[in-house]
BALOBA-1460 file (C-alpha; in Angstrom, 3 decimals):
// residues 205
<rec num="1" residu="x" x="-0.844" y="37.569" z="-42.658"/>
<rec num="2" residu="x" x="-0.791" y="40.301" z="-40.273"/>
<rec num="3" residu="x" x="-2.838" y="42.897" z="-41.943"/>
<rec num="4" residu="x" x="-6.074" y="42.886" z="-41.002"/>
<rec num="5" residu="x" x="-8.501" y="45.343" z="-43.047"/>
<rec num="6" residu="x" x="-7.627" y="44.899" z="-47.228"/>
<rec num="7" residu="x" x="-9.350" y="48.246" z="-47.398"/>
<rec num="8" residu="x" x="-8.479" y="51.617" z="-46.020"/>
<rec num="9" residu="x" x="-11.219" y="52.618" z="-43.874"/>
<rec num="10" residu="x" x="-13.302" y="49.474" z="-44.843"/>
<rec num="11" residu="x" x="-14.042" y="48.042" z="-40.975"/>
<rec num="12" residu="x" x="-16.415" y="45.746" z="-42.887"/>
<rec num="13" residu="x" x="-13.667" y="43.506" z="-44.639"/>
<rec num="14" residu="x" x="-11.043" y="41.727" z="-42.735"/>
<rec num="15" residu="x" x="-8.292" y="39.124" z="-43.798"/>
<rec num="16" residu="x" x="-9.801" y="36.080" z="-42.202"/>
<rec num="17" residu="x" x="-6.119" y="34.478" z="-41.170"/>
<rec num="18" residu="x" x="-5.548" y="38.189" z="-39.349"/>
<rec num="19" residu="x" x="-8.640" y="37.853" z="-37.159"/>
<rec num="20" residu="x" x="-8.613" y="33.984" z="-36.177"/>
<rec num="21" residu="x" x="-6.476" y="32.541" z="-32.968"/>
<rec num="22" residu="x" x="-8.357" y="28.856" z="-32.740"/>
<rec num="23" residu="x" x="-5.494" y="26.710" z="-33.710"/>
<rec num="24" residu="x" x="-8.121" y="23.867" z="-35.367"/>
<rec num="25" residu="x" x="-9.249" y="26.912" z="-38.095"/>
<rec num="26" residu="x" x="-7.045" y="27.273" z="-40.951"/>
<rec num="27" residu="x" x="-7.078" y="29.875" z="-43.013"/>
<rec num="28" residu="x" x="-5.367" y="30.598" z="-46.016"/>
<rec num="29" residu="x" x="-3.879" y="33.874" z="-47.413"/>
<rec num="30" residu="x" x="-6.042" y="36.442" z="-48.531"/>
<rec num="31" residu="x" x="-9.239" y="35.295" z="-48.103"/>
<rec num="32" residu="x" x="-11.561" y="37.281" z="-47.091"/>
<rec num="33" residu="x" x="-14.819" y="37.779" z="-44.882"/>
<rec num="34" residu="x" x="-17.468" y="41.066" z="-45.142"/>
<rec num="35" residu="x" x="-19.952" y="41.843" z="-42.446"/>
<rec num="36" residu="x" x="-22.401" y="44.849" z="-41.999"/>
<rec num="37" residu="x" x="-24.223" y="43.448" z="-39.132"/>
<rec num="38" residu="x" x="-21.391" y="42.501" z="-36.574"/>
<rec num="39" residu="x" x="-17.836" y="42.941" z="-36.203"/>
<rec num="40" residu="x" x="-16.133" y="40.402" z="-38.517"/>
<rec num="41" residu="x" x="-13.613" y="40.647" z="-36.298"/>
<rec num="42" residu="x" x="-15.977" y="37.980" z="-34.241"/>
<rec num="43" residu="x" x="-16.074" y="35.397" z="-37.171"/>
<rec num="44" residu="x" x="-14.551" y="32.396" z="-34.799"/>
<rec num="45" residu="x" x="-17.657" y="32.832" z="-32.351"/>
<rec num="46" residu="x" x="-20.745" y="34.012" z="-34.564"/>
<rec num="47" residu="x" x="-20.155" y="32.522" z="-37.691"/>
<rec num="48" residu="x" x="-18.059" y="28.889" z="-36.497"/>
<rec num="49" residu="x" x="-20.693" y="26.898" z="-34.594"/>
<rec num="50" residu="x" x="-20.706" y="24.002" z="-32.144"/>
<rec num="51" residu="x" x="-17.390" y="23.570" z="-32.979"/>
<rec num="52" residu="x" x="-16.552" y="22.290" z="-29.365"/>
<rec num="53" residu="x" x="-12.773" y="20.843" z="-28.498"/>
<rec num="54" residu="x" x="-13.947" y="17.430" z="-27.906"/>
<rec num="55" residu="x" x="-14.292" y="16.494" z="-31.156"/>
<rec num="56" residu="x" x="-10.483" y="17.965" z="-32.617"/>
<rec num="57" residu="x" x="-12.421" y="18.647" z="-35.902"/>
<rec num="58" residu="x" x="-11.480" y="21.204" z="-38.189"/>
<rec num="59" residu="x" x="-12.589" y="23.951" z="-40.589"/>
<rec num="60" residu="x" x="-10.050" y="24.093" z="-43.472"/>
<rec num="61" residu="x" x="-10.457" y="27.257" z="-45.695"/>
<rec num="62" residu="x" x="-8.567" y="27.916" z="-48.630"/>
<rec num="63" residu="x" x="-6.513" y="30.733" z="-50.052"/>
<rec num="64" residu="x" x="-8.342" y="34.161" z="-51.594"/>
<rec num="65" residu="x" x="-12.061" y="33.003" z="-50.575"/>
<rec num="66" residu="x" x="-14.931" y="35.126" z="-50.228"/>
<rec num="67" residu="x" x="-16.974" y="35.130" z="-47.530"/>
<rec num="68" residu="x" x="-19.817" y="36.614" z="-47.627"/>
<rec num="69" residu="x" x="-21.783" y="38.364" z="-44.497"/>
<rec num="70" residu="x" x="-23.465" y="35.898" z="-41.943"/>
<rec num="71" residu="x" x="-22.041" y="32.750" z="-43.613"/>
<rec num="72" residu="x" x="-22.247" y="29.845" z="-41.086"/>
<rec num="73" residu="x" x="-20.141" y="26.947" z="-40.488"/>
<rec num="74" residu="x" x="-21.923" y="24.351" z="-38.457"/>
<rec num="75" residu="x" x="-19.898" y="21.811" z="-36.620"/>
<rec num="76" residu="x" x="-20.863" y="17.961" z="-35.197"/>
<rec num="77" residu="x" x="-22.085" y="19.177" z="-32.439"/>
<rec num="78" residu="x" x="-24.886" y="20.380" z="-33.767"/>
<rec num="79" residu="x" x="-25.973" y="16.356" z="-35.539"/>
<rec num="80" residu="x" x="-27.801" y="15.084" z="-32.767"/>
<rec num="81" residu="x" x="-27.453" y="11.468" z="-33.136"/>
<rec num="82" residu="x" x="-29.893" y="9.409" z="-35.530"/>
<rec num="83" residu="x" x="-28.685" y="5.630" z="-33.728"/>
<rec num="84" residu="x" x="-31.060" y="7.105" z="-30.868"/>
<rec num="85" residu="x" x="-34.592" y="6.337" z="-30.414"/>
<rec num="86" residu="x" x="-35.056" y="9.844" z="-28.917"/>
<rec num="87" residu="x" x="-33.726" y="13.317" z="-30.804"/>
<rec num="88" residu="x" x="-33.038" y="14.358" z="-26.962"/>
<rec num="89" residu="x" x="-29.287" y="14.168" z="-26.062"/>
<rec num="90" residu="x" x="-29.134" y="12.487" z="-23.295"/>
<rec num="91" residu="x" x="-25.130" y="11.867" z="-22.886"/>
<rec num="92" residu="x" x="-24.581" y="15.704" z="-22.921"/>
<rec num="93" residu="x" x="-26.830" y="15.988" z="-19.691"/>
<rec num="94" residu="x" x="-24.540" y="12.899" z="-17.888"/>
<rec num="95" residu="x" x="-24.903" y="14.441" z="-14.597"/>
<rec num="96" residu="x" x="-28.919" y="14.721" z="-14.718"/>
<rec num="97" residu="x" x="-29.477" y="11.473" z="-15.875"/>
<rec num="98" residu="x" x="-26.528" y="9.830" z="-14.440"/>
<rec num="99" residu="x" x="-24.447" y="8.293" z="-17.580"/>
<rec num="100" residu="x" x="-20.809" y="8.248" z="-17.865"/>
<rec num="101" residu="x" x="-19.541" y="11.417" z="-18.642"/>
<rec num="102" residu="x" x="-17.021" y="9.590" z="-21.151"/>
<rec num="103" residu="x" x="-19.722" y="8.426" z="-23.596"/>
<rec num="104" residu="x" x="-21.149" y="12.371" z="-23.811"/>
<rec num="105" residu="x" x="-19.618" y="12.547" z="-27.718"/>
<rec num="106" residu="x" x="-22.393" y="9.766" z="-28.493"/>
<rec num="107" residu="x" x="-24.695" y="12.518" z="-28.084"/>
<rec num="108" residu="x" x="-24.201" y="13.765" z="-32.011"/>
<rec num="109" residu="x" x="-23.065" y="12.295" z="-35.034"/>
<rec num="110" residu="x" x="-19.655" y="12.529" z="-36.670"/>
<rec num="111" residu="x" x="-19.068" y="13.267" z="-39.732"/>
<rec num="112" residu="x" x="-16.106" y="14.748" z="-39.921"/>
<rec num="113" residu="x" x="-14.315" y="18.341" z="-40.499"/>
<rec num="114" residu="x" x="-15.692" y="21.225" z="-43.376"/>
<rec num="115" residu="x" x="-13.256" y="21.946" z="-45.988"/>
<rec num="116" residu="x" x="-13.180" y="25.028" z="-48.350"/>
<rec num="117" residu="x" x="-10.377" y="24.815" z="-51.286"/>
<rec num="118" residu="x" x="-9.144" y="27.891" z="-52.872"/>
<rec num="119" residu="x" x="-10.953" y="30.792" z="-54.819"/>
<rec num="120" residu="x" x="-14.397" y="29.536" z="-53.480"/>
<rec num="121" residu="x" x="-17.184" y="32.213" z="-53.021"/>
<rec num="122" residu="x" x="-19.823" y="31.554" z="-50.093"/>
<rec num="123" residu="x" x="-22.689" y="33.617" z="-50.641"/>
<rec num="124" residu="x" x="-24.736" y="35.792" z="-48.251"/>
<rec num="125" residu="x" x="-25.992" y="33.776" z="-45.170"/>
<rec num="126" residu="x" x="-25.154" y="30.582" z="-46.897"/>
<rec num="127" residu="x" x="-24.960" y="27.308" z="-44.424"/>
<rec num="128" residu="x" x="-22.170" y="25.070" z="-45.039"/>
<rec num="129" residu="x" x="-22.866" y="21.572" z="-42.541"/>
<rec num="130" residu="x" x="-20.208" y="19.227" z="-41.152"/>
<rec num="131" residu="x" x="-18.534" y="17.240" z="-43.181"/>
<rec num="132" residu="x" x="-19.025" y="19.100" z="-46.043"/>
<rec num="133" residu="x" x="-15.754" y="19.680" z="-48.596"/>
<rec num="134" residu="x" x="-15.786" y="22.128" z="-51.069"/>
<rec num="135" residu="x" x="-13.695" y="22.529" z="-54.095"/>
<rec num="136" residu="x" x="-11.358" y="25.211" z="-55.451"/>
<rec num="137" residu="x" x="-13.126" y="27.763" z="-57.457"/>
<rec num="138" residu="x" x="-16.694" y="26.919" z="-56.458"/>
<rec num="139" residu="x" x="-19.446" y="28.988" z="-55.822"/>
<rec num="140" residu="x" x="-22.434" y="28.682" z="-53.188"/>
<rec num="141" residu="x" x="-25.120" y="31.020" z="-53.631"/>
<rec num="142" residu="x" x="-27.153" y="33.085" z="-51.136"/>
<rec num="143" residu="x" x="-28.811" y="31.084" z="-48.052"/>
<rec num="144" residu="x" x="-27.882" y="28.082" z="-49.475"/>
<rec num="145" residu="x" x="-27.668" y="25.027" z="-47.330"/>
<rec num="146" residu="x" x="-24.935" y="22.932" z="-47.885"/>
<rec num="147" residu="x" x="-24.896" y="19.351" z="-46.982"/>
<rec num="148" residu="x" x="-23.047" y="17.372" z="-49.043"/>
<rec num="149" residu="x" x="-19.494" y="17.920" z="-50.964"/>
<rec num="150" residu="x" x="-19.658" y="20.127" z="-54.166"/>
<rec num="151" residu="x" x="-16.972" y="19.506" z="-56.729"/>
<rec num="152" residu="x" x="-14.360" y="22.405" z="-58.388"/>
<rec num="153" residu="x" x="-16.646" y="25.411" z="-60.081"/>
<rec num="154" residu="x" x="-19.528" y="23.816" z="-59.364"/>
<rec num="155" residu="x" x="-22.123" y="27.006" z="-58.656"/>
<rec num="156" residu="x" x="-24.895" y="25.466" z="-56.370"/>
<rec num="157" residu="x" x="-28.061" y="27.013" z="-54.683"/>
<rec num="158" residu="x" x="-30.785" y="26.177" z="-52.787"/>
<rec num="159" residu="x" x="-32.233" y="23.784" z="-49.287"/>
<rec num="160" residu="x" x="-30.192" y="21.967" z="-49.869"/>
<rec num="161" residu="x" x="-27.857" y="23.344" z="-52.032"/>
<rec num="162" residu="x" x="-28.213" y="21.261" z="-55.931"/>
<rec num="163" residu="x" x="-25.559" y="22.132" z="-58.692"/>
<rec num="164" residu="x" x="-26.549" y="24.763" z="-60.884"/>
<rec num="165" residu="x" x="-24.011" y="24.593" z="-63.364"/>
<rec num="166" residu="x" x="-20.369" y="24.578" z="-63.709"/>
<rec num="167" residu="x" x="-18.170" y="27.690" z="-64.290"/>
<rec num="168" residu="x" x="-16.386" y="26.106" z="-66.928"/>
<rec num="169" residu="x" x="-16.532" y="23.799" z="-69.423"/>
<rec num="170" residu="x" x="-14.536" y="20.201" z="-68.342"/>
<rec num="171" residu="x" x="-10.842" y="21.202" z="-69.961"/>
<rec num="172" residu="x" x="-10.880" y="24.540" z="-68.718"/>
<rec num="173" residu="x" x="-11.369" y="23.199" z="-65.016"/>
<rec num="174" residu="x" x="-8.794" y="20.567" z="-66.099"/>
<rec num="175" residu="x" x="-6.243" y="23.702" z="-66.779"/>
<rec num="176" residu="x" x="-7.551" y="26.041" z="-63.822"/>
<rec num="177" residu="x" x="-6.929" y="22.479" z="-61.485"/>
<rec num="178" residu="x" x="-3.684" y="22.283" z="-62.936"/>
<rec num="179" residu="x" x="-2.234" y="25.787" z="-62.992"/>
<rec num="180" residu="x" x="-3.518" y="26.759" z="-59.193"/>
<rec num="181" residu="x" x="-2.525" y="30.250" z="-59.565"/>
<rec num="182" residu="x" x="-3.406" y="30.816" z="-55.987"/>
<rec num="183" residu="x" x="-0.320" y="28.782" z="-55.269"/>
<rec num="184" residu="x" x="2.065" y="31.308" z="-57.143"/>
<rec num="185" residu="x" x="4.206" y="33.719" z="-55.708"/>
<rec num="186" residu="x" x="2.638" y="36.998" z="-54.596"/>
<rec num="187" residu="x" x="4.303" y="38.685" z="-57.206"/>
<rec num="188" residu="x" x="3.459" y="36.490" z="-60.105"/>
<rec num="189" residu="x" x="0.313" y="36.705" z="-58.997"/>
<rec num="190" residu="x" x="-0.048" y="40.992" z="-59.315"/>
<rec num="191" residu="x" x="1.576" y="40.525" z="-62.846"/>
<rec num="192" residu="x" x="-0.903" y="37.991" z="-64.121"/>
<rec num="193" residu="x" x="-4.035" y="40.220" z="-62.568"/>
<rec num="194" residu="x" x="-5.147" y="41.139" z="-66.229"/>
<rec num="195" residu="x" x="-5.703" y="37.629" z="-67.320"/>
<rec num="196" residu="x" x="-6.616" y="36.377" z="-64.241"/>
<rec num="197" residu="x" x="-9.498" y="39.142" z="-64.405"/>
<rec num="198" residu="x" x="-10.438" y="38.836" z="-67.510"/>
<rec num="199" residu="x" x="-10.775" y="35.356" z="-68.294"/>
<rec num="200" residu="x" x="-7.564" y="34.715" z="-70.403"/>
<rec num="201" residu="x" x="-6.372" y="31.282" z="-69.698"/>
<rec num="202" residu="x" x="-4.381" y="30.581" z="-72.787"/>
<rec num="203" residu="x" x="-2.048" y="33.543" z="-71.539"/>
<rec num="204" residu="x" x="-1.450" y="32.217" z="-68.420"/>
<rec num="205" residu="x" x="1.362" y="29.630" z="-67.605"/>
């Protein structure tokens, strides 16, 4: 997408897939990402952390996701690694304490690249950690902190983030997993907006 602001004269709201240039960030169509403290413009460097080129990890995002204001993706490089007897990171500081320069990844732990399916909500300053996949149509409330996976409409909450509830009950996920009516053509999509809206699966094919 090429758009950038959904909203006329909303400079609070941007189309996330407009804004970001890293190639390792993937977003998908129409998701969004609100901010009334910085430019959301800046999402790649105040809201992506340590996510350094070493490690060639990824944040995957889904299509139509809400993002809600200082939401924070935290990369590897922020684990510092457990296998040491010290918390200190030593292999990042190679030169001061003369290591190999090679071995400076050993520093953190690795666990992997964050993944955000479709039609997920991420609540006000919520904390999503590395590693962490999240399926389609979940939600994660406000400040949350997320550190392990959270399955399809699953609302969770909390340090660290617990399930809540699900959205649904177990066939209707079934259908919603099924029909992925993010995956539709634009216009199918705008012609379906009534059910979508209002909750009327049994209309929907």
């Amino acid at each position: 997408m090429k758009k950038i602001y959904p909203r006329t004269g909303d400079l609070q709201t941007v189309y996330l897939n407009a804004v970001v240039r890293d190639p390792s960030i993937e977003i998908g169509d129409y998701t969004i990402y609100n901010d009334f403290v910085n430019d959301p413009c800046d999402f790649e460097r105040n809201n992506v952390l340590y996510h350094y080129p070493i490690h060639h990890e990824r944040l995957v995002i889904g299509k139509f996701c809400s993002i809600a204001c200082g939401a924070k993706f935290l990369f590897n490089c922020a684990n510092h690694s457990l296998r040491s007897l010290s918390t200190y990171t030593f292999p990042l500081f190679y030169e001061e304490w003369g290591l190999d320069r090679a071995d400076v990844a050993s520093a953190w732990d690795d666990k992997g690249d964050i993944v955000i399916g479709n039609d997920v909500w991420i609540g006000f300053e919520a904390v999503i950690l590395a590693g962490v996949h999240i399926g389609d149509g979940a939600i994660i409330g406000a400040r949350a902190v997320v550190t392990k996976d959270v399955e399809p409409y699953s609302i969770v909450g909390g340090v660290p983030a617990r399930e809540i509830r699900k959205r649904f009950d177990a066939n209707t996920i079934e259908r919603l997993l099924r029909l992925r009516w993010w995956d539709w053509p634009v216009e199918k999509i705008r012609n379906s907006l009534f059910q979508i809206t209002n909750g009327s699966l049994d209309t929907l094919y």
